[in-house]
Structure formats: structure tokens, C-alpha cells
C-alpha positions as CSV (number, residue, x, y, z in Angstrom):
1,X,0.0,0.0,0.0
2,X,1.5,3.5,-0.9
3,X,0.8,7.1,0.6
4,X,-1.3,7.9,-1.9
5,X,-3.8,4.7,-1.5
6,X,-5.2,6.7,2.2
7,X,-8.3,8.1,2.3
8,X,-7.6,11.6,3.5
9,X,-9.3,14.3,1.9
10,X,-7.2,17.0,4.8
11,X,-4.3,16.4,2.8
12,X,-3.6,15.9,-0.7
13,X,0.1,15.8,-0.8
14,X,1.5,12.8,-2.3
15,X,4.7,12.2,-1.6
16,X,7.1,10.5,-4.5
17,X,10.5,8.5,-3.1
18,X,10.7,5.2,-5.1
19,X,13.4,2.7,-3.9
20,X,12.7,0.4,-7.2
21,X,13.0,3.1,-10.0
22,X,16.8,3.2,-9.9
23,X,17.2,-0.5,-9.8
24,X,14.9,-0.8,-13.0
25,X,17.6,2.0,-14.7
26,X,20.3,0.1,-13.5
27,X,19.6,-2.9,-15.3
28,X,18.2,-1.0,-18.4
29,X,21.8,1.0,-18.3
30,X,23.8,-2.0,-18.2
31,X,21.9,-3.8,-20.6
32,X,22.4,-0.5,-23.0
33,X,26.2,-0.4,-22.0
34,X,26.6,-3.9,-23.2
35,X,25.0,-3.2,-26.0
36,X,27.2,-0.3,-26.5
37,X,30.2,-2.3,-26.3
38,X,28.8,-5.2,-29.0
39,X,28.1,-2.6,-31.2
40,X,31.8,-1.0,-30.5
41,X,33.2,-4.1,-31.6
42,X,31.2,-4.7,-34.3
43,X,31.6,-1.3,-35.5
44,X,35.4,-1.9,-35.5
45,X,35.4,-5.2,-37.0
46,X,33.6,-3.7,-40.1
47,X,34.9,-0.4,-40.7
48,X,36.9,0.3,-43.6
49,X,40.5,0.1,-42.9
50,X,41.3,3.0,-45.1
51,X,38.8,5.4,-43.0
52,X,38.8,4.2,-39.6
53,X,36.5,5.1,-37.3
54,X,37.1,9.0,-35.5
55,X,39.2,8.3,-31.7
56,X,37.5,11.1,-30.0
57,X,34.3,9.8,-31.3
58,X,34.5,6.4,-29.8
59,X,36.2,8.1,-26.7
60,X,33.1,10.5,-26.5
61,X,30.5,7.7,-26.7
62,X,32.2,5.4,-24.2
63,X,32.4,8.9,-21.5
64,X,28.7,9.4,-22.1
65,X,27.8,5.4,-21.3
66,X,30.1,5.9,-18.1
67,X,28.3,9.0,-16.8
68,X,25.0,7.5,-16.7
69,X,26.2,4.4,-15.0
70,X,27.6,6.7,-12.6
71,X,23.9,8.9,-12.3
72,X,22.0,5.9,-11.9
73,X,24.8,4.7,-9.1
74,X,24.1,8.2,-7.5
75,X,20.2,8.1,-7.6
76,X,20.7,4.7,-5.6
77,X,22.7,6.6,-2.8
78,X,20.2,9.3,-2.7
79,X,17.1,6.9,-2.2
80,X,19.3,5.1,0.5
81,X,19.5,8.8,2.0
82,X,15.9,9.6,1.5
83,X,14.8,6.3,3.2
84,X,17.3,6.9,6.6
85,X,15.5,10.3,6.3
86,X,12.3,8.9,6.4
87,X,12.5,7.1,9.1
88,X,13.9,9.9,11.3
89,X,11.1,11.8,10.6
90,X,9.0,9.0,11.8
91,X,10.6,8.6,14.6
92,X,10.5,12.2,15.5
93,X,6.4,12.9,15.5
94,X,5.7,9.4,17.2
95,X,3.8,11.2,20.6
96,X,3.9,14.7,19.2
97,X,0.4,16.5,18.4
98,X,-0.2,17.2,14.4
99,X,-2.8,19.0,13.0
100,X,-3.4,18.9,8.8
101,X,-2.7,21.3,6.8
102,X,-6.3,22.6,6.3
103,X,-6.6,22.3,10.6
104,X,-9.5,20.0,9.8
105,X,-7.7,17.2,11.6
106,X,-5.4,16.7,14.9
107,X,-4.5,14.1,17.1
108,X,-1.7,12.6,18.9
109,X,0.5,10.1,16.9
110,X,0.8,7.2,18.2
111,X,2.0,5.1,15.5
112,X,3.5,6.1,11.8
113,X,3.4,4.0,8.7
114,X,6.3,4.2,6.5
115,X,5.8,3.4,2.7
116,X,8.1,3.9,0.1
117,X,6.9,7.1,-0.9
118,X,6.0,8.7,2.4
119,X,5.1,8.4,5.7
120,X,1.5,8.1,7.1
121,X,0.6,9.5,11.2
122,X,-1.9,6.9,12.6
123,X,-3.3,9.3,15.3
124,X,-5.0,8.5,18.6
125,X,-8.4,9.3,17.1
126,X,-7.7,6.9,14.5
127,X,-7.4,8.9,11.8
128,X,-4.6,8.4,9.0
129,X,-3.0,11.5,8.2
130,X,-0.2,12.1,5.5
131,X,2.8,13.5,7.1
132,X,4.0,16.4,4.1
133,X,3.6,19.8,3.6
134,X,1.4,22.1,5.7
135,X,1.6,19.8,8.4
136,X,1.8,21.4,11.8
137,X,4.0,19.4,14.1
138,X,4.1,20.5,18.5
């Protein structure tokens, strides 16, 4: 279930933090790369000896291949990041008072819900409240 699965008409924020994204573009890039590198080879099995292929062309192709296996490595980092983040601010409003941003509901939290885009406040009313923007925190 996902943040933006609750029924909570107080809060329409919707946050977006997806641990599976960059693993999807990982294998995509590496499939690409190795593709990359077949075509490489092929490309300098067939060329014609008397024009061969351009250095700086095939250096400039093999740079751009590296820098988005070092993005996607990046993007994985940052989601680690996000998700230690998100479970510090879980920890942080467990007992604390939070009203929504339209002041329509507040509670105590006594319980959060952590999904992989967001963190929910199960309040001692029983409500569900999306922790995001607007949210008022004492």
C-alpha cells in the first residue's frame, strides 16, 4: 500500500521516493552499455580500414555510457539517503500533536506508517494523516 492509497481528503500531498525506480535503470543502463560495447566491436570489425573510425568519437561515446552508470549509481545513494531520512522523521512525530494542513484534523501520533513514498501519522483518534507539507508538528 503506498501514501497515496489513504483516504484523506485533509491532505492531498502525495509524496514521490521510489526505492525500485533506480534499480529498474540500473539494469536498463547495463543492458544499454553492453549493448554499447557489442556494437563497438562490431563497429570496428567492419569499418573500412582506409577510413577508420574517428578516436575522440568512440572516446566521446564510451564517457557518455560511463556518466549514466555513474547517475544511476548516484540516484541509488540518494534513495538510500531519503529512506534513513524517512524514518527519522517517523521517529520524530511518534507522541507529538499534528494538525493537517487545512486544521481539519489533529491528534496525537501514536503510531506512523512508513511506505516507500511517504510516511502516514496513525493518530489516537484513528485517523490516518499524511505527514507532508502544511503539516503542523508540536
Amino acid at each position: 500500500m503506498a501514501v497515496s492509497g489513504v483516504n484523506n481528503t485533509s491532505n492531498s500531498y502525495t509524496p514521490i521516493v521510489s526505492g525500485t525506480e533506480s534499480a529498474g535503470d540500473a539494469s536498463s543502463a547495463t543492458l544499454n552499455y553492453e549493448s554499447f560495447l557489442k556494437l563497438l566491436v562490431a563497429q570496428m570489425k567492419n569499418q573500412d580500414p582506409t577510413q577508420p573510425m574517428d578516436a575522440t568519437q568512440q572516446i566521446a561515446q564510451l564517457a557518455t555510457f560511463s556518466q549514466v552508470e555513474q547517475t544511476i549509481k548516484t540516484n541509488k545513494n540518494l534513495e538510500s539517503l531519503l529512506q534513513r531520512t524517512s524514518l527519522s522523521e517517523a521517529d520524530a512525530v511518534i507522541g507529538r500533536t499534528v494538525t493537517s494542513a487545512d486544521g481539519k484534523t489533529t491528534g496525537v501520533v501514536k503510531e506512523v506508517k512508513l511506505y516507500s513514498d511517504g510516511i502516514i501519522a496513525v493518530l489516537d483518534t484513528g485517523k490516518e494523516l499524511v505527514i507532508g507539507p502544511g503539516v503542523k508538528v508540536k
